[in-house]
N, C-alpha and C positions, 0 to 999 in steps of 0.2 A: 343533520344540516349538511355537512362532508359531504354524504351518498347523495343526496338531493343535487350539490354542485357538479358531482361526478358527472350523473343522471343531463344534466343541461348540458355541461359542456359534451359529452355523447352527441347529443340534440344536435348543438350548434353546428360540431364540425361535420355532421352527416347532412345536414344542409347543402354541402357542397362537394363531402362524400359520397361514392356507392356503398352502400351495407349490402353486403352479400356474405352465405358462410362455406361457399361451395371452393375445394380445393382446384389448384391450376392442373390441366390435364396434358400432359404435353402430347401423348398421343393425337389430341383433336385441335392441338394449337393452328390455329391459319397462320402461314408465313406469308409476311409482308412481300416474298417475290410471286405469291398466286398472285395478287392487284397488276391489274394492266399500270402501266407507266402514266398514263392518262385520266387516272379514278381521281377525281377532286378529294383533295383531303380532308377539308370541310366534311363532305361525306361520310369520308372513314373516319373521321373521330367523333361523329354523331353517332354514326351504329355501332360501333366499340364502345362507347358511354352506354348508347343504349342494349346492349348485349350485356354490359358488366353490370344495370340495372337491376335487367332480367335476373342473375344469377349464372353469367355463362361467361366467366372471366377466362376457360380456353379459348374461345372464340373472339373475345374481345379484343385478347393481348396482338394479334395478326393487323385485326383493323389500326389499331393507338399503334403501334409500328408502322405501319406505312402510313398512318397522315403526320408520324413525326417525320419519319424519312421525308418525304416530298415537302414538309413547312423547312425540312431542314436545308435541302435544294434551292429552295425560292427564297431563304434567309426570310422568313416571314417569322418574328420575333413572338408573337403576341400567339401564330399558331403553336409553332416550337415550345411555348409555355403552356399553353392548352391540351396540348398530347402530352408533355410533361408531366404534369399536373392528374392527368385521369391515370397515368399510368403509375404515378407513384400510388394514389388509390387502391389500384388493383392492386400491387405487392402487401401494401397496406393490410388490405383484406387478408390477404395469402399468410399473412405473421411476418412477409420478408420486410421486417423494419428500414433494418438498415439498407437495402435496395430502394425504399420507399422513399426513405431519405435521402437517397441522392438524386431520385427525378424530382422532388421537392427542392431541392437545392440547385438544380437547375431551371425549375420552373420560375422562382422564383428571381433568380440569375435574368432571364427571356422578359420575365413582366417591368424589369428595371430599367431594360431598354428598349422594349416596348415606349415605358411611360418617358423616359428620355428625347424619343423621338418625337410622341405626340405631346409634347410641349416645346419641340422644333418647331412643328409643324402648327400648332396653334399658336405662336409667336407668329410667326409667317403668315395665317387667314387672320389674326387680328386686324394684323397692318394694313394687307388688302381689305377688309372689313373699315376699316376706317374712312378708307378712300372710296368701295363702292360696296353700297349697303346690299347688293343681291348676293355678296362673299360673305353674309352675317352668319348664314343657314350653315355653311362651311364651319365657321369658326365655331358657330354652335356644335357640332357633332365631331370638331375634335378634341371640345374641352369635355364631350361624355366619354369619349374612347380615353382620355385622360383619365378621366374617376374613375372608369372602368380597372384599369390598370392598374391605379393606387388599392381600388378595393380587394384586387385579387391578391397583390404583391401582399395587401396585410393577411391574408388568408393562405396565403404559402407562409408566410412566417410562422404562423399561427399552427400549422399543419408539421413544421419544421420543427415546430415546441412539442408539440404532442408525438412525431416521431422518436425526438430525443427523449422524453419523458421517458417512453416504452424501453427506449432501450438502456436507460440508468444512468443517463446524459445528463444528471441536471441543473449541473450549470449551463452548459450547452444549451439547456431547453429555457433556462430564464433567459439568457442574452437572447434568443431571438423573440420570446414575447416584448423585449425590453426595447425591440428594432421596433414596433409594429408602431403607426401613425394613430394615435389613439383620441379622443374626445370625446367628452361625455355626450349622451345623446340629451337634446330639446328637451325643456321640463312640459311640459303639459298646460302650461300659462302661457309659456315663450308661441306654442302651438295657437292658442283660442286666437293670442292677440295678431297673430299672422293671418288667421284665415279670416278675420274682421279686418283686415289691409290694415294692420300695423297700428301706432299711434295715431296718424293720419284719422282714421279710422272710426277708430276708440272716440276721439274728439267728435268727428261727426256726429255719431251716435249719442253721444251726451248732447252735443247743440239742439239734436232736432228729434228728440225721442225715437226715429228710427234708424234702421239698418239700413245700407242700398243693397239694394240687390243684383244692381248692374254692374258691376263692379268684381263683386266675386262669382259671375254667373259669365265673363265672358271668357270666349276661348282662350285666350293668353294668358290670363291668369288658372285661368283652369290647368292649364299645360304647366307651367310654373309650381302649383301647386302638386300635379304628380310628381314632378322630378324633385319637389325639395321632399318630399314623401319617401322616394325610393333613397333617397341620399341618406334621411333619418334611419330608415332600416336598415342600412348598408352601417352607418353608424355606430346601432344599434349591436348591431352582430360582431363587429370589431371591438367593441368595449366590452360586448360580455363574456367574448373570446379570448380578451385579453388578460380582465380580472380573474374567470375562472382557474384560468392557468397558471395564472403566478399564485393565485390563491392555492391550487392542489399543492405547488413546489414548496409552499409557507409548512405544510403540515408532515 
């Protein structure tokens, strides 16, 4: 049962991991000063992720250098956590734990303020929101860049637990499962009764023997129901992220 947890929590955190077994090469490392000054960082930390995918973490470590360099320039908090974060991976992979652990502790660090901002900034399109409803779409897309942020931050924590784990940290590695924003995911009735629009719903369908079907068929609710979907699995991943890991520290 033990090896089985092991086995998932592997699963879970390579989810958001690269799993690669390939050593760093420093002979074919790219330095972040080949990149023109003008290379979008976005960019370079899409081909660095996707290079350390491949298996080619010398070539990765150049790109995740310079879009950390340049998010670090333009103080862009959320990217500075995003090269953060791929780059502690890569050491990860490499065995360098404790290196691993510190761009994980900064990544981490980046997503807090990140998430601090966009709940400035989503206070701020509420209020406009309240007064003219074409600022809804706004305030919509910064309460996701908001969850976004929470889910990450629980996932550097999480990354933060299993760095320290490795390296014989483990109190260290409990306190930060012990940080992570945790709740159980939706039972599977909580689920049916939602996507039958709730009690509302439920009652219908008893009054008049059937279902409407306009209702959970139109676009809004359709859209509503992907995003409470991704939020469950997002959920989903942080609770069994959470338990796994206090679970391994227990034994």
């Amino acid at each position: 049962m033990f090896a089985k947890r092991l086995v998932l929590l592997f699963v879970v955190l390579s989810s958001v991991a690269v799993i690669s077994s390939l050593r760093l090469s420093s002979s074919a490392k790219v330095s972040p000063s080949a990149f023109d000054s003008q290379t979008d960082p976005n960019t370079a930390l899409s081909r660095g992720r996707s290079l350390l995918k491949q298996g080619h973490a010398d070539q990765a470590l150049g790109y995740l250098e310079a879009a950390l360099n340049q998010f670090t320039q333009t103080n862009n908090a959320r990217g500075i956590a995003a090269a953060q974060d791929a780059l502690g991976d890569l050491y990860m992979i490499q065995g360098q734990d404790k290196v691993a652990l510190d761009h994980y502790r900064k990544a981490y660090d980046s997503f807090v303020v990140a998430r601090g901002k966009d709940q400035t900034d989503q206070a701020a399109a509420s209020n406009v929101a309240s007064r003219a409803g074409a600022a809804a779409n706004a305030a919509t897309q910064t309460a996701g860049s908001l969850a976004d942020n929470g889910f990450n931050a629980n996932l550097m924590l999480a990354k933060i637990g299993e760095a320290n784990y490795r390296l014989g940290h483990l109190s260290e590695a409990g306190s930060a499962y012990l940080l992570m924003n945790v709740k159980k995911p939706e039972s599977a009735a909580a689920k049916t009764t939602r996507r039958f629009g709730g009690l509302g719903g439920i009652a219908g369908i008893m009054s008049t023997g059937r279902v409407s079907v306009e209702a959970p068929t139109s676009a809004a609710v359709g859209l509503l129901e992907a995003k409470k979907e991704l939020d469950e699995y997002r959920v989903a991943i942080v609770y069994m992220t959470y338990e796994l890991g206090l679970g391994r520290l227990a034994f």
